[in-house]
Structures are given as C-alpha cells and as structure tokens.
N, C-alpha and C positions, 0 to 999 in steps of 0.2 A: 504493500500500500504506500511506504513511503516513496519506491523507485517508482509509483506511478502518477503521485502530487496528491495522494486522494487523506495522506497523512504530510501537513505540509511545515517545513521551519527553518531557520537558518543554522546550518551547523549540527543538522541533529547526528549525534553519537552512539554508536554503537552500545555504549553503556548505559542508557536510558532503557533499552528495549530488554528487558524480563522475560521469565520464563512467559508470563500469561497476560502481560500488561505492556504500558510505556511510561516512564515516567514524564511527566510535565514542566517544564523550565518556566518560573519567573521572566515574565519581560522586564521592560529600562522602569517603570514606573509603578505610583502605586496612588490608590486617590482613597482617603479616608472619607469616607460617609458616614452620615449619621442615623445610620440603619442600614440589618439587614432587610433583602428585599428580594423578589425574583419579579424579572422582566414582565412578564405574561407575554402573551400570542401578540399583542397587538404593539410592543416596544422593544425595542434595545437595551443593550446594558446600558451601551454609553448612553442612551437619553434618562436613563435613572440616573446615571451617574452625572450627567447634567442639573438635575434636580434636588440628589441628596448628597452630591457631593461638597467637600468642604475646602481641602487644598491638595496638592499636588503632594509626592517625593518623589526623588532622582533613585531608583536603584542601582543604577550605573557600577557606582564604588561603595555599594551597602550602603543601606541606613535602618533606624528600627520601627521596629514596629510595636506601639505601647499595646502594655495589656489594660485591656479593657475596652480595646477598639473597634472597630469594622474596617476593612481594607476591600479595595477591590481593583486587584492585578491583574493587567490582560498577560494572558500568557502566549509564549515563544509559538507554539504549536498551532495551529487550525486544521478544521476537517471537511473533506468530501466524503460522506457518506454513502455509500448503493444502496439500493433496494434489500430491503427485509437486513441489512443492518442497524444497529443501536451500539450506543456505549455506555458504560457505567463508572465513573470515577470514586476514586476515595482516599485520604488523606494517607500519605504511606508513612509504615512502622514508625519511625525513627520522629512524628510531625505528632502521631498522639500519643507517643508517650510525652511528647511538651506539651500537653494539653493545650495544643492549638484545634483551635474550630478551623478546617479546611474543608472546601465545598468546591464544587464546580458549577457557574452558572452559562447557559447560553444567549444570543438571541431568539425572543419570541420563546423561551423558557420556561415550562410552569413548576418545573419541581428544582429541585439540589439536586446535583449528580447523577443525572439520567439524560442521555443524552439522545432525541430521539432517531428514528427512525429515519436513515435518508438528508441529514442534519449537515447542512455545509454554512460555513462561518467560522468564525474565532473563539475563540474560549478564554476562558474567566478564571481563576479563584476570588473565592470570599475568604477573605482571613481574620480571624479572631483568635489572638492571642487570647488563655484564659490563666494561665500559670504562670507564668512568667514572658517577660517583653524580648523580644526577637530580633537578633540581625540576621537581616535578608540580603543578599542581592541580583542582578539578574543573572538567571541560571539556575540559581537554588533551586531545588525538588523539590517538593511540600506535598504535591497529589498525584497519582498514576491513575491512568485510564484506561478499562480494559473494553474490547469488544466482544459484540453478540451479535449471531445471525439464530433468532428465533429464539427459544425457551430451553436453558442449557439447563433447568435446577433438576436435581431429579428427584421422583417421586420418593413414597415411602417405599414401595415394595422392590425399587430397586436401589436403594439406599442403603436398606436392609441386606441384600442379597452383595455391594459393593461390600458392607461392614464385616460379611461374613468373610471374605474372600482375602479382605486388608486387614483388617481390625483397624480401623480409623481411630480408636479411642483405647487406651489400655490404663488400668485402675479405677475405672469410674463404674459405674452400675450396670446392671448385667441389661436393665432395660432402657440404656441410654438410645435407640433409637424411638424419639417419641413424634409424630407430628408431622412426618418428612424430614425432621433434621436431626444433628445430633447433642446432646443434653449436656456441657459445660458444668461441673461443679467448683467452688472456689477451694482455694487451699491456703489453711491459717493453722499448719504444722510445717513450722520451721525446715530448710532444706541443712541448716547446719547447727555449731553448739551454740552460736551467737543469740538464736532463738528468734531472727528476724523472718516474719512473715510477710512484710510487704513495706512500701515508702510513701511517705505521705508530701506531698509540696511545701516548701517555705513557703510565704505569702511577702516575704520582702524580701529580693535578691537583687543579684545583677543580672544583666541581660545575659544571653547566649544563643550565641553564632550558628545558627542551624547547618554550617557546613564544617564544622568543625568535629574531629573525630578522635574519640577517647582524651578528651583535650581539660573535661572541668574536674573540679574535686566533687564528687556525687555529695556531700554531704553540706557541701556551701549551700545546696538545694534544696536536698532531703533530707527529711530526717525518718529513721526506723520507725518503724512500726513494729508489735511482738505485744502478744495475746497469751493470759494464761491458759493453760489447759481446760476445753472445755467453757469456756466464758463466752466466745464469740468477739465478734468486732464490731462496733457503733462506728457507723461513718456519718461525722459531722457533716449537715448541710455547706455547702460550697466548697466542699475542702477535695483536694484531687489526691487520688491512691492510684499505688504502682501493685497491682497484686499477680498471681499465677493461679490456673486452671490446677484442679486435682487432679487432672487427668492428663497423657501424655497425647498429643496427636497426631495422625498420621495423613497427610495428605498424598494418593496416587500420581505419578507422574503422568497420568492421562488427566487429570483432575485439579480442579481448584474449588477453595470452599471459601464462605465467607460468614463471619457472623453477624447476628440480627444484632443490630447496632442499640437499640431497647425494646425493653419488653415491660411494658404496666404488669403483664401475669406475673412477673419473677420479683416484684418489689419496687419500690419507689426507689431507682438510680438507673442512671445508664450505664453498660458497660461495651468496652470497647469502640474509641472511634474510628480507629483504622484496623478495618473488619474483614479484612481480604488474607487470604493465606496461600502461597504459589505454590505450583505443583512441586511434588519433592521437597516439600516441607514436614518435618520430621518423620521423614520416610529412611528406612534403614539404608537403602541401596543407596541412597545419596549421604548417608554419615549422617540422619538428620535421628535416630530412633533415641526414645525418652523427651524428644521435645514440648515443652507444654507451651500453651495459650498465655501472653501475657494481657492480663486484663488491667485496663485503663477504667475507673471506677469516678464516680461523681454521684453523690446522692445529690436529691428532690426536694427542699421543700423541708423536712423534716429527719430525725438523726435516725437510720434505719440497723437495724441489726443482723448481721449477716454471722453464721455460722457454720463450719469447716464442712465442706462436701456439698453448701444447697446451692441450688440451683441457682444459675446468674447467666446465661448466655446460649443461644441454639445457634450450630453450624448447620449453616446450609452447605452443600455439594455439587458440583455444578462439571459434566461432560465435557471436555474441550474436544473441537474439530479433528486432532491430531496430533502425537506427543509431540512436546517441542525440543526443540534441537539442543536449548541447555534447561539445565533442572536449578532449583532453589538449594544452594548448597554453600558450601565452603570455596568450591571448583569457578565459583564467579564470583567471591567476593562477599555471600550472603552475610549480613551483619546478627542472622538471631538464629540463627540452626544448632541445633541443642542447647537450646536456653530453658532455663527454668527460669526464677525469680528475675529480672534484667531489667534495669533501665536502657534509655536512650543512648544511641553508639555515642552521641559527645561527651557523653559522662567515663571517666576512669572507670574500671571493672573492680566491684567490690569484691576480693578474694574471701 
C-alpha cells in the first residue's frame, strides 16, 4: 500500500511498519484547543480547529505538551483507502503506560479511532497528557494504525477451538473463554521479595521525553504500590496505576488480539488504553512465553476495590489475512516481550 501512495508520507521507514500495524509520526505542529471534539460528517478537523483552537507550537525541535490539555496534531501519514477497507488506531504501549489520552480523528469523523471505510484524507491525533507533561517532537510515535478488510474478530466457538489448540491464556481460570473473548484477571501477588504489586503516578514531576529510552529514574515518577495479603487494592479516584494480568498471554503468529478498553460490567475504572497486542506476543516460538498483560488502570468517580484474580479486562482475537513476514519479539526490537510487572521503555528497568 505504501509503494502504491494508497499509505502516503514523507520518509516513511521501515521501522514504523509492525508485525500487524504502522506506526504514526507527529507532524511540525500542534494546536491546543479547548476541547475535545470529533469533526462529524459535515466538517473538518481543521475547521474545529478553527473554532476551538487557541494557539499554535513548533514541533520542529520539541516542545511540551502540558498535562491537563487537549492537543491536536496532524500527522506525517495520510490514506487512500479501497473498497470494503477500514482502519483502527490506538495509542501504542510505551504512550499508555504515560497515561496519555491518544486518539485518532479524521475528516467528516464521527467516532475516535475508527477509520472508515474507503476513507482518503489526513489524519489526526488528539492528545491529552493525563500523568505527566510530555516532550514531543515531529516524528515521535504516540499511535499505530492497523487495517481491516471486513470482520476479523472471531467468534466464541472459534475462539474456543483457537484456545484449545494455543492456550492463549495460562494461570487464569479454567472458564476464561467467556462472551467471545478472553477473561483478564489482575494480579496483587508480588512477582519478587520486594512485595511490589504494581506503581502508582506522582502527580508533581518533571516532564518526559517520549522518545527517550531507558533514560528516567522510575521512581522520580512512581512510587510502589504493595498490598497485604488478602486485603485487596482501593484505587483512589484520579490516580493512575501500572498493574499486571494474573495471567500469562499468548498471542498466535496468525493472530492479533486487542482489549476492551472499558467495561461498566467489570467495575467503575478503565483499564488498558493501549489495547492492541501483535502477533507473537508472548508466544513461545518467538521467546515471548510467561508474558503477561500490562494493565494501565484509572478508577471513576469513586475509590473502587479490586482484588487479586477478578476480573478487569476481555481480549478480543482477531484472524489476520496472512502471517506476517516479522513477529513481535526480541528479533525486531520489541520493547515488552516477556514482561511481567513493567513500566514505560523510558523509565530504567527496576531489577
């Protein structure tokens, strides 16, 4: 699609392009508004952006982005879509575990991240720093976009029948296929003596350079979290947690899966904003096996109580056209294959 213009950019790189996605480049600019917003059928971005916008930045040589903002950066990339195509974007690994709000909007747009059918134009993110303030510039990755011809999710009965064949999930419940997807539990027993089950965000820091890699002191950021036995975890309204699935996962190299970003059923919070998992993600053949789900956690409203093994997240699983040429691994660079408990790659790795 790119050697044909129907994926179109200046300079795009071989490294952007994923086992099952692309990632998205930052352009030279960014325009704060004062709201978010989606275009609808009958606008543009730029004519919102006309409207709610406020002033200009240069991303040229970086600059930040304050938390608590709205941004909205056209990006590097544009598309010609065919017939019975669509795309889906979503904020990649390394974007929510900084609890940034990342979206994709288009022209004539009515949802986030859905991009439709047949859809030729430019593309957007919306950015909202929520944890801490961000240096961007143009280039930076923040969102990957993957394509679909038709309906790749698959059913229950052949979900079931992949699960038997993979074992997509190992230590969780014997009736983790529920619904079409599969059943995520949280895990608040410690992976070492330290006794830390998960991190929770400072709310006064310094900024951080989203292209910077193993580069902060994890702890100028976070601070530990660690739960008596059997007590559970209260997560305070507005406070952001770095937590892990009880269960390891296994993504097929034919396959990609992605979780439901919220769920009212499973309690007052959302988890996970960057919801996508590439094929040969904690798949054995690719060095990926014991990998678990790291879950991006924000309670609602009210302080909710969560307790080791329930329920917080359903993956969906989704047929790709045809294996792709490289897998999610170590072998290109992958930043979270065999991860258990982990922050964001710009953070030092806590031994």
């Amino acid at each position: 699609m790119i050697g044909e213009g129907a994926i179109a950019g200046p300079d795009l790189d071989e490294k952007q392009i994923q086992p099952a996605s692309l990632d998205l480049r930052l352009g030279a600019v960014a325009y704060r508004v004062r709201a978010s917003f989606l275009p609808g059928r009958a606008a543009s971005v730029r004519e919102r952006v006309e409207t709610l916008g406020m002033h200009e930045i240069d991303l040229r040589q970086g600059a930040v982005l304050e938390k608590g903002c709205v941004y909205i950066v056209p990006l590097l990339e544009s598309l010609r879509l065919g017939k019975r195509l669509s795309g889906m974007a979503n904020p990649k690994s390394s974007a929510g575990r900084l609890d940034v709000f990342c979206r994709v909007i288009t022209d004539g747009g009515g949802e986030f991240d859905r991009i439709r059918e047949g859809y030729k134009g430019p593309l957007y993110a919306e950015i909202s720093p929520r944890g801490f303030s961000l240096v961007v510039r143009q280039g930076s990755r923040l969102v990957q976009l993957r394509l679909r011809r038709g309906s790749p999710v698959l059913g229950e009965r052949a979900l079931k029948k992949l699960h038997e064949e993979e074992a997509l999930v190992e230590g969780g419940q014997a009736d983790a296929i529920a619904g079409g997807s599969v059943v995520l539990g949280v895990s608040l027993v410690p992976d070492g003596a330290d006794g830390v089950v998960g991190y929770r965000a400072r709310r006064d820091t310094d900024t951080v350079d989203v292209d910077k890699v193993d580069f902060y002191d994890p702890f100028d950021y976070w601070e530990a979290v660690r739960v008596r036995a059997g007590t559970g975890l209260i997560l305070s309204p507005d406070d952001f947690y770095i937590l892990s699935s009880k269960e390891s996962v296994n993504v097929p190299p034919d396959h990609a899966a992605e979780m439901v970003a919220y769920d009212t059923l499973v309690g007052e919070f959302r988890v996970h904003y960057a919801g996508f998992f590439d094929p040969g993600f904690g798949h054995a053949g690719t060095g990926g096996a014991g990998s678990r789900a790291v879950l991006e956690v924000r309670s609602h409203e009210v302080p909710f109580l969560i307790e080791h093994g329930q329920a917080v997240g359903r993956l969906q699983y989704e047929r790709l056209t045809a294996l792709p040429d490289k897998l999610y691994g170590v072998g290109i660079g992958s930043s979270y294959q065999r991860q258990g408990l982990q922050l964001g790659k710009q953070f030092k790795r806590i031994s």
